[in-house]
Rosetta silent file (secondary structure, phi, psi, omega in degrees, C-alpha in Angstrom):
SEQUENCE: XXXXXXXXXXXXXXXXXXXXXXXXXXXXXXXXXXXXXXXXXXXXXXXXXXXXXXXXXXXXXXXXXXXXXXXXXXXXXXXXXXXXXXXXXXXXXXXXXXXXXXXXXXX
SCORE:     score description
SCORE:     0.000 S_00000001
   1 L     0.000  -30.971 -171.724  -19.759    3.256   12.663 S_00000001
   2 L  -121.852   39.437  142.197  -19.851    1.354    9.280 S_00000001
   3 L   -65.997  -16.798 -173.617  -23.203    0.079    9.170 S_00000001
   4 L   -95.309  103.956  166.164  -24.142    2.644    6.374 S_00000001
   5 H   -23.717  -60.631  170.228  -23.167    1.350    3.382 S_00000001
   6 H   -49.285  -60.971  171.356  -22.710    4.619    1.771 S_00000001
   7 H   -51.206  -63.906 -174.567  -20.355    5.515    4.499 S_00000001
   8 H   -53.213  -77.078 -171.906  -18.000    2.319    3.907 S_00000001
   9 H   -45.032  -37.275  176.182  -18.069    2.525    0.096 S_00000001
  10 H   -58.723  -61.997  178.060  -17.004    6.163    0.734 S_00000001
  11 H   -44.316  -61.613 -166.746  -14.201    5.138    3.087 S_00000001
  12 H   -55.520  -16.915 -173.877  -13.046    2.668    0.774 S_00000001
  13 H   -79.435  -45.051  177.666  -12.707    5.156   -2.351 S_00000001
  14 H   -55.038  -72.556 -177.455  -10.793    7.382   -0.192 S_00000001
  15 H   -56.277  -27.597  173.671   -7.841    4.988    1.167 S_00000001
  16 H   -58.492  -46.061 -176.346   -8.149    3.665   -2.498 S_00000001
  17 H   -79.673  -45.220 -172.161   -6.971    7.481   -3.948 S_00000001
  18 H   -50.745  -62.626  174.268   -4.667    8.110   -1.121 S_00000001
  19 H   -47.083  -32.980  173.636   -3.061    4.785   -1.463 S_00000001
  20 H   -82.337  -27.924  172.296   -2.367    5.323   -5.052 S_00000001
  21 H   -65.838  -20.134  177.363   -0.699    8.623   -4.358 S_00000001
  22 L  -109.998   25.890  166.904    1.552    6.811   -2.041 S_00000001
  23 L    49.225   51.254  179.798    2.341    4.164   -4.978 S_00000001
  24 E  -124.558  128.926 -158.424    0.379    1.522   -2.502 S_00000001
  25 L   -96.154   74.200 -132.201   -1.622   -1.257   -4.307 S_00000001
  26 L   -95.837  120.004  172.523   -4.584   -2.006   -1.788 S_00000001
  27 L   -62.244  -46.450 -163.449   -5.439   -5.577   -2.388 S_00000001
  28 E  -164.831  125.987  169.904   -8.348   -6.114   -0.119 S_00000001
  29 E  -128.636  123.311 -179.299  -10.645   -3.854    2.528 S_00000001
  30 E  -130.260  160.751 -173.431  -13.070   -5.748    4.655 S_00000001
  31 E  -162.003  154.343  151.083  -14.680   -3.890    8.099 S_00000001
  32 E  -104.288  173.241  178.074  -16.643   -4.378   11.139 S_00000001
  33 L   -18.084  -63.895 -130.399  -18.822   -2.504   12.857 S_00000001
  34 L  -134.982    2.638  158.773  -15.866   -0.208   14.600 S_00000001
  35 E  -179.375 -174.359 -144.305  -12.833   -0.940   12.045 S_00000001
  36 E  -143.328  140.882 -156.486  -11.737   -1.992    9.030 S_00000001
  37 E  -123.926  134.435  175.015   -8.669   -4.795    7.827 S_00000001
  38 E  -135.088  133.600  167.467   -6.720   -3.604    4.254 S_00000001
  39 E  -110.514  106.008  179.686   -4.280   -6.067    2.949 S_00000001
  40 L  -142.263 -158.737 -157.618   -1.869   -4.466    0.774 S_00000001
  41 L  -156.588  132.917 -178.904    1.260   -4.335   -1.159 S_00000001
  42 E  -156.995  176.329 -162.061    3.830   -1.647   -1.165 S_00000001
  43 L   -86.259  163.164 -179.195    7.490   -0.878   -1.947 S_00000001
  44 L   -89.329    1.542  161.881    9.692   -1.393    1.409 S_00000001
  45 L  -108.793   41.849 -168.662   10.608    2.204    1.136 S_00000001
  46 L   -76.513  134.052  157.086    6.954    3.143    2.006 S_00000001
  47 L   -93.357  102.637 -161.379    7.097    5.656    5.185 S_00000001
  48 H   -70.387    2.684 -170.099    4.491    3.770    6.372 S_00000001
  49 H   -95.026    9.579 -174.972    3.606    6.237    9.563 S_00000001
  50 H  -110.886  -44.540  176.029    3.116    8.849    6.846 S_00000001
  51 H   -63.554  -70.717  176.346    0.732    6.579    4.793 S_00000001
  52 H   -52.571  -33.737  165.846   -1.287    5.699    7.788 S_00000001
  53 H   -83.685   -4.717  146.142   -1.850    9.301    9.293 S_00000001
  54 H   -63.884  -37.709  168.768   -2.495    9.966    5.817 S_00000001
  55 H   -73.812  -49.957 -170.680   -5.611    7.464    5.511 S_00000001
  56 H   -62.266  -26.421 -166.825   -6.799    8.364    9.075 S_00000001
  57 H   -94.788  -44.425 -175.517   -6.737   12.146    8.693 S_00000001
  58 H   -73.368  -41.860 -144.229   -8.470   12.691    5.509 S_00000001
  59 H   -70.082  -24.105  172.384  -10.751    9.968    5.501 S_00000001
  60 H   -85.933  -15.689  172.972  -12.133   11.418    8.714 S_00000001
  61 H   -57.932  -31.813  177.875  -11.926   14.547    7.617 S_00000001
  62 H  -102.108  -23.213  134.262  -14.118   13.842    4.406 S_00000001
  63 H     9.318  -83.794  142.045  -16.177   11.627    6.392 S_00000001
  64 H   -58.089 -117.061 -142.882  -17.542   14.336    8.589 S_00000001
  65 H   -26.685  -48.534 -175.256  -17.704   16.368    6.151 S_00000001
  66 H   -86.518  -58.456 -176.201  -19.749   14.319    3.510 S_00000001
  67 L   -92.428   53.133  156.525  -21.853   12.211    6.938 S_00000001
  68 H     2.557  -63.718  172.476  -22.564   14.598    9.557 S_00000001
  69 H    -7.963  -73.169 -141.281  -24.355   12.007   11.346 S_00000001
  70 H   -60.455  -29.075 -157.890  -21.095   10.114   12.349 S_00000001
  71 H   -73.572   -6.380 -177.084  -19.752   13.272   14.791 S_00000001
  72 L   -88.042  -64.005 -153.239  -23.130   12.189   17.338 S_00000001
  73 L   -57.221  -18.858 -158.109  -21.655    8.566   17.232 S_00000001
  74 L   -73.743  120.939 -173.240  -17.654   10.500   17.945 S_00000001
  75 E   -87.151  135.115 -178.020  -16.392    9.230   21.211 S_00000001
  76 L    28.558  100.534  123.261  -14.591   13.462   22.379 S_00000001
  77 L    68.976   -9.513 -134.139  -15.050   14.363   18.458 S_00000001
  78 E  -115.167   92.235  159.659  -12.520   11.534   17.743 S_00000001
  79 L   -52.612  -45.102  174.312  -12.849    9.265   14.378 S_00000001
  80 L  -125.957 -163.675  162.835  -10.259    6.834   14.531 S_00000001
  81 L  -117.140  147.575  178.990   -7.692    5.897   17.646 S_00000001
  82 L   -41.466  -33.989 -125.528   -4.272    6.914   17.712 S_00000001
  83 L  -109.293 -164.455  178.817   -3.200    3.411   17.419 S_00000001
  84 L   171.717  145.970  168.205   -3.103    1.234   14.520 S_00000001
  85 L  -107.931  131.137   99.594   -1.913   -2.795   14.002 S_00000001
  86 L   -47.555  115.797 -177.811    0.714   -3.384   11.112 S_00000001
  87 L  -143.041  101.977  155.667    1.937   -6.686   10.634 S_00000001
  88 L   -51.204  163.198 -165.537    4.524   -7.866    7.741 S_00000001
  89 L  -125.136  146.463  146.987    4.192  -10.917    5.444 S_00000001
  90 L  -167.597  -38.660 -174.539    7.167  -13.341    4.472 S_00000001
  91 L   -83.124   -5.047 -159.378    5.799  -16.808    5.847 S_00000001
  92 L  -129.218  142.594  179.724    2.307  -16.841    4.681 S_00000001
  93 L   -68.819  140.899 -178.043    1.035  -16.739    1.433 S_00000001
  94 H   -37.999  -76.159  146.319   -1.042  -13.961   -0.462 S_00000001
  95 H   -38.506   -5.745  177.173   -3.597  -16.278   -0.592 S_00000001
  96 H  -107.233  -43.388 -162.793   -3.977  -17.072    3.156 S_00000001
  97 H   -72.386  -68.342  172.681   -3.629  -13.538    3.803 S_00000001
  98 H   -75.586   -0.072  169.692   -6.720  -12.690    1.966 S_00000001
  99 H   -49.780  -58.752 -169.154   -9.155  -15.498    2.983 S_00000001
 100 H   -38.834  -29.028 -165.551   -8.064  -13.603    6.257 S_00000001
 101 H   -98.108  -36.897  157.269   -9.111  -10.445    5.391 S_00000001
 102 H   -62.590  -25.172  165.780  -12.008  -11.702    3.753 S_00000001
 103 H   -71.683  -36.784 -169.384  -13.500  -13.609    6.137 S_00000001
 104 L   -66.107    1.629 -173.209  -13.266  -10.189    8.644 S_00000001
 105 L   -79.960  115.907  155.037  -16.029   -8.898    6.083 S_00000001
 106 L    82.816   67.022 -170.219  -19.164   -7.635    7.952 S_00000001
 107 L  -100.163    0.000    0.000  -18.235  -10.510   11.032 S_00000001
């Protein structure tokens, strides 16, 4: 899905305004092919299941909307998967944490 440049740079603008509306500081967005790793920094009273159905639903919504294309590539019409991974920080440093996320760029 995110071979097209255009497309990615798009994505990335998007979770970049949303995330600022939800007072979220996005550090670092790196992607493969079929999904995409954001490292970021937010207040602990972030609802974060509100933030996250908040990135997934517009960005596919302006997605489609801006790349037609992508809906032939739509496994049943379907942009992202229900699911999502979230993982907290405490032991590992800022630095480790974005090598990580940086290294996942284009893999």
């Amino acid at each position: 899905m995110f071979e097209n440049e255009k497309i990615v740079d798009f994505l990335k603008q998007k979770i970049r305004e949303i995330s600022e509306s939800f007072d979220v500081d996005v550090l670092n967005l790196e992607y493969d092919k079929d999904h995409f790793h954001m490292l970021f920094k937010a207040k602990p009273t972030l609802d974060m299941p509100k933030y996250i159905n908040a990135i997934k639903t517009i960005t596919s919504r302006e997605i489609q909307r801006n790349f037609p294309e992508v809906k032939e590539k739509l496994w049943k019409g379907v942009f992202w998967s229900p699911s999502y991974f979230l993982a907290t920080t405490g032991q590992v440093t800022l630095g480790v944490l974005k090598k990580y996320v940086e290294e996942q760029g284009n893999a």
